[in-house]
KELONU-204753 format. One record per residue (C-alpha): residue number from 1; residue in one letter; z, x, y. Coordinates in Angstrom, 2 decimals. Each point is the difference from the previous one (the first is absolute). Last residue first. Layout:
N
+-----+----+---------+---------+---------+
:   i : aa :       z :       x :       y :
+-----+----+---------+---------+---------+
: NUM :  A :       Z :       X :       Y :
...
+-----+----+---------+---------+---------+
This chain:
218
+-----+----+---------+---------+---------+
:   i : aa :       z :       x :       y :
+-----+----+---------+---------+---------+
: 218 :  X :   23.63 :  -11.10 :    1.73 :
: 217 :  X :   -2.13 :    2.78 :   -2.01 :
: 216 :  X :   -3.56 :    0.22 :    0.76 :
: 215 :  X :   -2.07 :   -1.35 :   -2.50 :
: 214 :  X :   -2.32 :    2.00 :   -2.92 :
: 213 :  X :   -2.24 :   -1.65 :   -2.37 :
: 212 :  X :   -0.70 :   -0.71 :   -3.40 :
: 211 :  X :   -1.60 :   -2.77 :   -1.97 :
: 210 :  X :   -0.05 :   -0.31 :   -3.91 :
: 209 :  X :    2.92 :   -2.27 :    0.02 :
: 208 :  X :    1.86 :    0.17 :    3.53 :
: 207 :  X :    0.83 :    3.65 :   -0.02 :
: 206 :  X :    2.13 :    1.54 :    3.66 :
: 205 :  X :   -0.90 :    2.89 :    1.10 :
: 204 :  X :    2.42 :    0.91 :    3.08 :
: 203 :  X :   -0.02 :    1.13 :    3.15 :
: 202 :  X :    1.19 :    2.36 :    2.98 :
: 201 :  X :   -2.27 :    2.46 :   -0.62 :
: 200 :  X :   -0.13 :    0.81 :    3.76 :
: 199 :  X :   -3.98 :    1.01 :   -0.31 :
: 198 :  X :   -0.05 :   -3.39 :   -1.63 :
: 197 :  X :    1.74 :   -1.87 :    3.07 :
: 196 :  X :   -2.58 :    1.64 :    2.33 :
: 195 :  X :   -2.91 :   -0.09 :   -1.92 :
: 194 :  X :    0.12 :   -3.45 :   -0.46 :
: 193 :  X :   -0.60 :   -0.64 :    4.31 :
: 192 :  X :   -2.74 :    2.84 :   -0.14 :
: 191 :  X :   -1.81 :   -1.57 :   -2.38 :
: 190 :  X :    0.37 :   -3.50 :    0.85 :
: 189 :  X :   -1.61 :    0.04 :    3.51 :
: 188 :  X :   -3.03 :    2.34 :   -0.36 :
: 187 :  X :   -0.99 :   -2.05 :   -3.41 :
: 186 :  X :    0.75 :   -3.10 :    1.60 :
: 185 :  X :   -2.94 :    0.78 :    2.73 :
: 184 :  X :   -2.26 :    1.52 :   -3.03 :
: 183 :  X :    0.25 :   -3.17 :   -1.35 :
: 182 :  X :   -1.31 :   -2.43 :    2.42 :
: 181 :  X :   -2.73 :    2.56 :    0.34 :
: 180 :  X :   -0.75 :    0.06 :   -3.81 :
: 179 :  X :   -0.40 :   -3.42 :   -0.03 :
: 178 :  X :   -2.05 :   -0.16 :    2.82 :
: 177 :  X :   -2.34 :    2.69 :   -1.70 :
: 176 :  X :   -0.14 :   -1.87 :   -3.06 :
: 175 :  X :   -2.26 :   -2.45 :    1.41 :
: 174 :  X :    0.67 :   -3.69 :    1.54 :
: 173 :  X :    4.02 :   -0.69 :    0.10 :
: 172 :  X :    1.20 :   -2.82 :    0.70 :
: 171 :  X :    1.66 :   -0.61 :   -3.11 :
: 170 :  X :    1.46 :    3.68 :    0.49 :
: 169 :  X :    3.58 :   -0.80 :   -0.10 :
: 168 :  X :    2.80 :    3.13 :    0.44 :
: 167 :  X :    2.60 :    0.80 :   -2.28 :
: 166 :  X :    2.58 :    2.60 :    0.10 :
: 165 :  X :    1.64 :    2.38 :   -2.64 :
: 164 :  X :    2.51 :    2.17 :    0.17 :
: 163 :  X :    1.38 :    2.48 :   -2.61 :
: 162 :  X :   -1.46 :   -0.35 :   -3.24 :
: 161 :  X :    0.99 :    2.12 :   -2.61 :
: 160 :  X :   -2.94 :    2.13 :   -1.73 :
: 159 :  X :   -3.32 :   -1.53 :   -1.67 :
: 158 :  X :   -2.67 :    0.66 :    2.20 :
: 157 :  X :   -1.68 :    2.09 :   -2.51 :
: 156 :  X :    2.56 :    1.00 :   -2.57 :
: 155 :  X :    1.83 :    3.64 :    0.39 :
: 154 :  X :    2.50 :   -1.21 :    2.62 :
: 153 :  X :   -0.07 :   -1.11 :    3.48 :
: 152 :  X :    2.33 :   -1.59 :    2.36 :
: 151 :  X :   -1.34 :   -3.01 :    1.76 :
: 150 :  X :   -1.29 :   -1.55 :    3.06 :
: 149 :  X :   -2.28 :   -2.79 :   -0.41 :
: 148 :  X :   -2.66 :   -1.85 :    2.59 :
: 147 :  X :   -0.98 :   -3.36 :   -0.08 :
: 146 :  X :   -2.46 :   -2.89 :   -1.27 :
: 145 :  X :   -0.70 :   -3.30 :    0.38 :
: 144 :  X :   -2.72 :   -3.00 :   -0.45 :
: 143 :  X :   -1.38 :    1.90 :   -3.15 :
: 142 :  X :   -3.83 :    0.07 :   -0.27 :
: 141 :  X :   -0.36 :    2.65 :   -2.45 :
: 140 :  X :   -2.44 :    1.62 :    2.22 :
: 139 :  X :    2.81 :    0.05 :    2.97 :
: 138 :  X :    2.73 :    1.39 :   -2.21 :
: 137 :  X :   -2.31 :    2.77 :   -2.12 :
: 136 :  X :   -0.86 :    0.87 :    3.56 :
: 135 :  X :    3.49 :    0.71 :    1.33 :
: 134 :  X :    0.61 :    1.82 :   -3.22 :
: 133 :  X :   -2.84 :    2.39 :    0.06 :
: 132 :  X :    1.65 :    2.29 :   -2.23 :
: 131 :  X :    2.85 :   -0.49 :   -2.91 :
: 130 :  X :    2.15 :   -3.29 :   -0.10 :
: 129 :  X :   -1.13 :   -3.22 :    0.83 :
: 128 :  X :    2.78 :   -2.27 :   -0.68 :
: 127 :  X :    3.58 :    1.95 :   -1.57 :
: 126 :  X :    0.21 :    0.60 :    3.25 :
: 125 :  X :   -0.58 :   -1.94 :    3.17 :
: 124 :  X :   -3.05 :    1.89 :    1.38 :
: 123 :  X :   -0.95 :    2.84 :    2.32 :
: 122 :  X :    2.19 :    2.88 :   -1.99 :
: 121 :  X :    2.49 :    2.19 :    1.78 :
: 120 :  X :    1.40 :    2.78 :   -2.11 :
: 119 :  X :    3.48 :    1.87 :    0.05 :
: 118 :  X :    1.02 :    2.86 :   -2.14 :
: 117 :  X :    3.39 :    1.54 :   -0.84 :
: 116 :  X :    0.02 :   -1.06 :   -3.13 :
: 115 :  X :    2.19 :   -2.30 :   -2.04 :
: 114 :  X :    2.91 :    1.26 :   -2.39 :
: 113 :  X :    3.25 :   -0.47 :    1.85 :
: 112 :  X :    0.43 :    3.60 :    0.29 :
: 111 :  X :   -3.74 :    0.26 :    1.70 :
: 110 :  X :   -3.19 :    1.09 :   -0.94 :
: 109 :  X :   -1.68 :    1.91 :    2.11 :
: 108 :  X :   -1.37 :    2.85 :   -2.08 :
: 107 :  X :   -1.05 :   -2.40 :   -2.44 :
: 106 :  X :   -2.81 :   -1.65 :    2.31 :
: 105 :  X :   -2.72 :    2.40 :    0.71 :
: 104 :  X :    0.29 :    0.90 :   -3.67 :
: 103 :  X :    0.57 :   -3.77 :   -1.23 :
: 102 :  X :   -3.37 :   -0.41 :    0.58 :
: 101 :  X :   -2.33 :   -1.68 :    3.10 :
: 100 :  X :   -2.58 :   -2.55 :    0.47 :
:  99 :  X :   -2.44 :    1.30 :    3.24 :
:  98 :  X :   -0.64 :   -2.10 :    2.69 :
:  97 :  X :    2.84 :    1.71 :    2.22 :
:  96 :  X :    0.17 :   -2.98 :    2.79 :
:  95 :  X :    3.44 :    0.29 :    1.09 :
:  94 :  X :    2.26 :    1.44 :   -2.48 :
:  93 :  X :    2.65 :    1.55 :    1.45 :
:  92 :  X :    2.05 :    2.85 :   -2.35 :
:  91 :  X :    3.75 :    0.34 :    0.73 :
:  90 :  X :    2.47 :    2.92 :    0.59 :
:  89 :  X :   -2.76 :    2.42 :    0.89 :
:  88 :  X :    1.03 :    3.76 :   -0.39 :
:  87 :  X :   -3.05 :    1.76 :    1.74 :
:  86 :  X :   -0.03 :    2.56 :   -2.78 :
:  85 :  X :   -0.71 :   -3.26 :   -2.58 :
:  84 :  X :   -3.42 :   -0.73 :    1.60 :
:  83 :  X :   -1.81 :    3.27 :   -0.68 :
:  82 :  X :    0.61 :    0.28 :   -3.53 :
:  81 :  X :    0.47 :   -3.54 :   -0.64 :
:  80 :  X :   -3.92 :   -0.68 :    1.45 :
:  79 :  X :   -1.56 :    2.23 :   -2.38 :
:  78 :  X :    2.57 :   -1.63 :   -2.95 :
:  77 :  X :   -1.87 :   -3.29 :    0.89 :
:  76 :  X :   -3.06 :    0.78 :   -0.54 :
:  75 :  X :    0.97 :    1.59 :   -3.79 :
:  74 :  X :    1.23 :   -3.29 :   -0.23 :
:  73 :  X :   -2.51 :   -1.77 :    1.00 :
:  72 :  X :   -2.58 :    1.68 :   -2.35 :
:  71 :  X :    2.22 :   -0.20 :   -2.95 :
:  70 :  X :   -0.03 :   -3.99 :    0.41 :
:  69 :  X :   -3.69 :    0.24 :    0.47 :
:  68 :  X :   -0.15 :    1.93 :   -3.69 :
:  67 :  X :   -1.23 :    3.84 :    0.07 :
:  66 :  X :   -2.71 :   -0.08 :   -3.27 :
:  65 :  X :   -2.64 :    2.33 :    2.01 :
:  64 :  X :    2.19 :    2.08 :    1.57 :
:  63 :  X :    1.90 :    0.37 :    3.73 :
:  62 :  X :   -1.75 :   -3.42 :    0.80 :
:  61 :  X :   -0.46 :    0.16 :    4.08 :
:  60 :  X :    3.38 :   -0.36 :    2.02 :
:  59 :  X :   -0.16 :   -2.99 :    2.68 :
:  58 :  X :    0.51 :    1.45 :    3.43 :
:  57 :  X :    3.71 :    1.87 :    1.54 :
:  56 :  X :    0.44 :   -0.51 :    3.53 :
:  55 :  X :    3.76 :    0.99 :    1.29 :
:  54 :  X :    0.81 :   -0.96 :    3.52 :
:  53 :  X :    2.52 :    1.29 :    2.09 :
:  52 :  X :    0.57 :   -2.79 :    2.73 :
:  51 :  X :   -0.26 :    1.24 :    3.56 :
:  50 :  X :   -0.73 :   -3.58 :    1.06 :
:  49 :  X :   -3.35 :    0.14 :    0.81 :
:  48 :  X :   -0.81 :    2.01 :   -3.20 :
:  47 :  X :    1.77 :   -2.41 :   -1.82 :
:  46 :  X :   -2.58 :   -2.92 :    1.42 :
:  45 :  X :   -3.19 :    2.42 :   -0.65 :
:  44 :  X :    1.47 :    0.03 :   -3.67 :
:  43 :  X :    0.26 :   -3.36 :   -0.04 :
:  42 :  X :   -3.77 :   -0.71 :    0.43 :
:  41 :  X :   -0.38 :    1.77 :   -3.21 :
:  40 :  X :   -3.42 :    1.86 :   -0.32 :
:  39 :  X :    2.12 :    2.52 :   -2.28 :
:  38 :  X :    0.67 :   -2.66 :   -2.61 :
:  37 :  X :    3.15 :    0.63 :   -2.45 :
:  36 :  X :    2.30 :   -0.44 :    2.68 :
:  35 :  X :    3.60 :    1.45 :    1.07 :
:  34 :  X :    1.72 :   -0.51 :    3.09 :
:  33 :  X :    3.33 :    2.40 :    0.62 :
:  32 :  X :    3.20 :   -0.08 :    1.19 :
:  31 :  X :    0.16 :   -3.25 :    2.10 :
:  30 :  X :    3.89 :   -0.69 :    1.16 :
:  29 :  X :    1.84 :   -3.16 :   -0.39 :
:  28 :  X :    1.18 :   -2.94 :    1.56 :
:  27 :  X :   -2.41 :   -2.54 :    0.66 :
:  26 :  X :    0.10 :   -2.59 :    2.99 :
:  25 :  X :    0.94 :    2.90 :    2.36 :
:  24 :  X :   -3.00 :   -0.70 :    1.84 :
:  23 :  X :   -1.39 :    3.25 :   -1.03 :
:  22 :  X :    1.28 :   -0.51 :   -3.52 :
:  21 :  X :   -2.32 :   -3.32 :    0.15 :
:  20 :  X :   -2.99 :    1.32 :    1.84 :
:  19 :  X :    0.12 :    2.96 :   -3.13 :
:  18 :  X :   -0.04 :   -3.16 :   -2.82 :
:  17 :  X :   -2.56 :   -1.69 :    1.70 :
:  16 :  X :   -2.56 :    3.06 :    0.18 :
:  15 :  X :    1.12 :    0.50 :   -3.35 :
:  14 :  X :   -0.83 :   -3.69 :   -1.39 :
:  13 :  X :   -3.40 :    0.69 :    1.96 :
:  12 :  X :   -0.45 :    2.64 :   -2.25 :
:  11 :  X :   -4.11 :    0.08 :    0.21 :
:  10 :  X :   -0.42 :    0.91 :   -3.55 :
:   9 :  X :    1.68 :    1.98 :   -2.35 :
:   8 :  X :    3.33 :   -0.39 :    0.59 :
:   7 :  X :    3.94 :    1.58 :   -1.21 :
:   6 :  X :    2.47 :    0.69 :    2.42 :
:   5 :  X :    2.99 :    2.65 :   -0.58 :
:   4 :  X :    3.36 :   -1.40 :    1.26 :
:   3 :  X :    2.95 :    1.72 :    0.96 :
:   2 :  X :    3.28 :   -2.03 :    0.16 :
:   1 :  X :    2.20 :    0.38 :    3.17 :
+-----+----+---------+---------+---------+
């Protein structure tokens, strides 16, 4: 059974979903640890709950004067190596971290076959609408549909393999909000459902031009 250490900063409704689902044997795996960069995280109340270790490490103040951002993160993300890597994690969750993270969180799970042992859900149908507020970018924008993404992730912002992708219309929609609720619903659904076949790494990357993106082998 893979071990999987969580990653939120907010409300980590994707974890709540994500524990209902190994509970219901939907979701194969075990919960080692849930790590956030926000110490008012709901999801840390939700790992307490469930006996979850959880590992709380805030943003890093400038160590000097001339320290870049991209120094910054890593240095915050070798604090949360240190204690993370003890608890042995075979994959790395995503699920709501808003932070943008370095190949020093990632590198030490990178895999034989190249790509990292790190999975992300993202509320829109990547390459559209990448970064934050995705669900809102969608309904300002004025598109007629929109969707949720799973995908393996590497050191570009939303970049990595995509896994699974569904679509869901918001025509009807009237705020942002009712987009985001539509979403949230898939979001529960999907994750848990990809996770299972990636946790099994029973795929393949396969290039079509400049896309990428992993299927399960037949």
């Amino acid at each position: 059974m893979k071990r999987l250490a969580v990653f939120a900063s907010g409300r980590g409704s994707n974890f709540s979903a994500l524990l209902q689902a190994q509970k219901e044997g939907r979701l194969k795996a075990e919960f080692v640890a849930l790590v956030s960069d926000q110490t008012d995280a709901g999801a840390i109340e939700t790992a307490k709950k469930h006996s979850v270790p959880t590992i709380v490490v805030p943003s890093l103040p400038k160590a000097r004067p001339d320290q870049s951002l991209d120094e910054r993160r890593r240095e915050h993300e070798e604090k949360i190596l240190e204690k993370l890597l003890p608890l042995r994690p075979d994959f790395l969750v995503m699920a709501g971290y808003m932070r943008v993270v370095t190949d020093t969180l990632l590198a030490p799970f990178r895999s034989e076959r190249g790509y990292y042992r790190v999975v992300n859900v993202h509320p829109s149908l990547l390459p559209a609408f990448p970064g934050v507020a995705a669900y809102r970018q969608a309904y300002e924008y004025g598109v007629h549909a929109t969707g949720v993404t799973v995908h393996l992730v590497d050191e570009k912002l939303d970049s990595g393999p995509i896994c699974a992708q569904e679509t869901f219309s918001i025509r009807d929609c009237q705020s942002y909000e009712e987009v985001e609720k539509r979403g949230l619903a898939i979001e529960h659904k999907l994750y848990p459902e990809t996770l299972n076949w990636i946790l099994k790494e029973d795929f393949k990357i396969e290039y079509r031009g400049a896309a990428k993106r992993p299927c399960v082998k037949t």
